[in-house]
Each structure stands twice: as structure tokens, then as C-alpha cells.
C-alpha positions in Angstrom: 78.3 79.9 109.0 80.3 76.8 108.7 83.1 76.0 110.9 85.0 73.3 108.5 86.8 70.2 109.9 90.7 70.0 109.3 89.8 67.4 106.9 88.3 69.5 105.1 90.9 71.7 104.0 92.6 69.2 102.0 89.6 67.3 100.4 86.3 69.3 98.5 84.1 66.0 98.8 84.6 66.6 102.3 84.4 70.5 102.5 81.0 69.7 100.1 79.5 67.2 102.3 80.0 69.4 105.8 78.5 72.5 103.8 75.4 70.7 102.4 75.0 68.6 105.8 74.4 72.2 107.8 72.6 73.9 104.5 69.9 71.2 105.3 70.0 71.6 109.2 69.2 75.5 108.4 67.1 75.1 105.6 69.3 77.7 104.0 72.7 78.4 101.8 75.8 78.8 103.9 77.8 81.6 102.9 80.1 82.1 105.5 83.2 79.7 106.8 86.1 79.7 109.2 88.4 76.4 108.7 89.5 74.7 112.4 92.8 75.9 113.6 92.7 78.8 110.6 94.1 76.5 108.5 94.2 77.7 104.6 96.1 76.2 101.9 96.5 78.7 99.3 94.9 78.8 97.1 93.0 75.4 97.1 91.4 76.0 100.1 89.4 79.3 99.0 89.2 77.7 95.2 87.1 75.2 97.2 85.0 77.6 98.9 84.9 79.6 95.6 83.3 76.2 93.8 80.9 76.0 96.5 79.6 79.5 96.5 81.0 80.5 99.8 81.1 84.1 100.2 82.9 84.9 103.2 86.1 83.4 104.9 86.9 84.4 108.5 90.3 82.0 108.7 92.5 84.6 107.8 94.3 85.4 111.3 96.8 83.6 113.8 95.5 81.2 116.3 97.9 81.7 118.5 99.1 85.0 117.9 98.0 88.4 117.8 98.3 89.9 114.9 97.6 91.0 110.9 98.4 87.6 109.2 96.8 89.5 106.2 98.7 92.4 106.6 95.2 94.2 107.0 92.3 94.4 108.7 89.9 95.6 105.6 88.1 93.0 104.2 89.2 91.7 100.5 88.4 89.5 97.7 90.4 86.6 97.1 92.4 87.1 94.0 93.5 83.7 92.2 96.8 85.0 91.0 97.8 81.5 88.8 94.1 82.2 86.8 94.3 86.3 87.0 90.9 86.8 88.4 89.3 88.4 91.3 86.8 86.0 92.9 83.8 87.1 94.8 85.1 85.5 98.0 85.9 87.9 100.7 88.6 87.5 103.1 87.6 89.1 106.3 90.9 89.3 108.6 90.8 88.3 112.3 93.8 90.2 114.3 92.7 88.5 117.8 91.6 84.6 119.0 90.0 84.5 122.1 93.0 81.8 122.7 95.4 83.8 121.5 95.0 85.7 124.9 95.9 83.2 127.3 99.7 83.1 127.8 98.6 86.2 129.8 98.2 85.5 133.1 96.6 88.3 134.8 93.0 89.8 134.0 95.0 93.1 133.2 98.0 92.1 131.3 94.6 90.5 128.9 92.7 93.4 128.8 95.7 95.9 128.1 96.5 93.4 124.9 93.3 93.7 124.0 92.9 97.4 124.4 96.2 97.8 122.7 95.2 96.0 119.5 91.8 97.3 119.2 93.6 101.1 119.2 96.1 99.7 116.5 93.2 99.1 114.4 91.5 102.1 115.3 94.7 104.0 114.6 94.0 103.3 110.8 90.4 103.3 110.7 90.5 99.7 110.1 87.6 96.9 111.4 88.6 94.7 114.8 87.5 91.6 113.6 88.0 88.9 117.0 87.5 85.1 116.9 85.9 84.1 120.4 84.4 80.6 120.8 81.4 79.5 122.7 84.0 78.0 125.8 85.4 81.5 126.0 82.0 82.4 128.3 82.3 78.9 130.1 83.0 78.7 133.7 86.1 76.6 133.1 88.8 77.8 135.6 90.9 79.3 132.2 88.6 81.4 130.9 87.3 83.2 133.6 87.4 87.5 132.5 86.8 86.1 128.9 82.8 87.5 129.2 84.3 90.9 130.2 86.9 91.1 127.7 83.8 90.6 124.6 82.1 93.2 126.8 85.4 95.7 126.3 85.2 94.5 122.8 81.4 95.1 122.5 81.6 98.9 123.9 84.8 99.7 121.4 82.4 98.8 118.2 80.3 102.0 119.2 83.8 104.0 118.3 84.4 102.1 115.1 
């Protein structure tokens, strides 16, 4: 999928441009996006996406925080509320960022966050969705234990 630029999120030439720009790369329609710092301006960011035939939005979540920015961790469709339509764009809610986790400073205090929000979902048969980027798994002195937190995330999906 697409990972917009801030940009982006305020301007569809530029939202169009970065779409068709990776569409060609892959040789293939983009359906899926996340905007940089899960910034969405609502609702013109996901009228863009829905003039652009994205079908899936991953933005929905806190950056910084963990928790249910959507107030869910189901999947929905985007409902344009000023036009009284449901859209075929589906929010999928993040409840974790990979970032999110380090104002912890041990290994455990992490992994007990983690483990603690994955069971909150769990508790209502809802889906963990996580946001971890590719430095997560770098061997950059801050995110060292990030590989074996995805692994504890990893061995949970077999319960979901």
C-alpha cells in the first residue's frame, strides 16, 4: 500500500500523483494507504481516497498513544455524514504504533503493554491491528526487543 506524504493530506493533486507514481512502480492499483504521522482530516482526507478508488485506510489510530482513536477495533466503512452515504472505504483501526511503545524503558514494562492491549482486544473478540515500521527490526540502540515484541504479536494472532 501507499504510505502518503503529509502533503498529501491537504492537497488530492498531491495524494493523486504519489498513488499513480507507486501504481506504476508495481504495475498494479493501490488499494491500501496509511497517511505519515496518522494524520486525517475529516472528511477530506478519506473523500480523497474515496475519488481515488482507495479501499483501505490504516491511519485510524494514535501515533503516540495506545489506544482506540476509533473507539473500535472492527473494521468500518467510512460514512460521509454531510452527503448521507456509506462509501466503500474501510477504516481499519490501529490500537498500537511500534513508537507508541518507547516511553517504556524496560523490555518488560513493553511487553506487558503490549500483552495488556492485545487481551483488551481479545476481551471483545475484536482484531489487534499494530503499526510497526521497517526501523522497528533495526539494530539502532532504541529499538532493540522490537523483533521480539512482533514475534509476541505474531504467536497471539493464532488465538484471534
Amino acid at each position: 500500500g501507499l504510505k502518503c506524504s503529509f502533503a498529501a493530506l491537504g492537497d488530492l493533486s498531491i495524494l493523486k500523483n504519489e498513488k499513480l507514481q507507486l501504481d506504476n512502480v508495481l504495475n498494479s492499483k493501490i488499494e491500501k494507504v496509511r497517511a505519515s504521522f496518522s494524520k486525517v482530516n475529516l472528511p477530506n482526507t478519506y473523500r480523497n481516497y474515496v475519488e481515488l478508488e482507495i479501499k483501505k485506510d490504516y491511519s485510524m489510530g494514535y501515533p503516540e498513544e495506545i489506544g482506540f482513536r476509533a473507539g473500535t477495533s472492527f473494521p468500518f466503512l467510512f460514512y460521509d455524514i454531510d452527503y448521507e452515504v456509506q462509501t466503500q472505504l474501510m477504516i481499519h483501526p490501529y490500537q498500537l504504533m511500534d513508537f507508541s511503545l518507547l516511553k517504556y524503558e524496560s523490555y518488560l514494562d513493553k511487553k506487558e503493554t503490549l500483552e495488556r492491549t492485545i487481551e483488551e482486544v481479545k476481551k471483545v473478540g475484536g482484531i489487534f491491528t499494530p503499526i510497526f515500521h521497517n526501523y522497528s527490526f533495526s539494530k539502532l540502540e532504541r529499538w532493540n526487543d522490537f523483533k521480539s515484541l512482533f514475534n509476541i504479536i505474531l504467536e497471539s494472532t493464532d488465538e484471534f
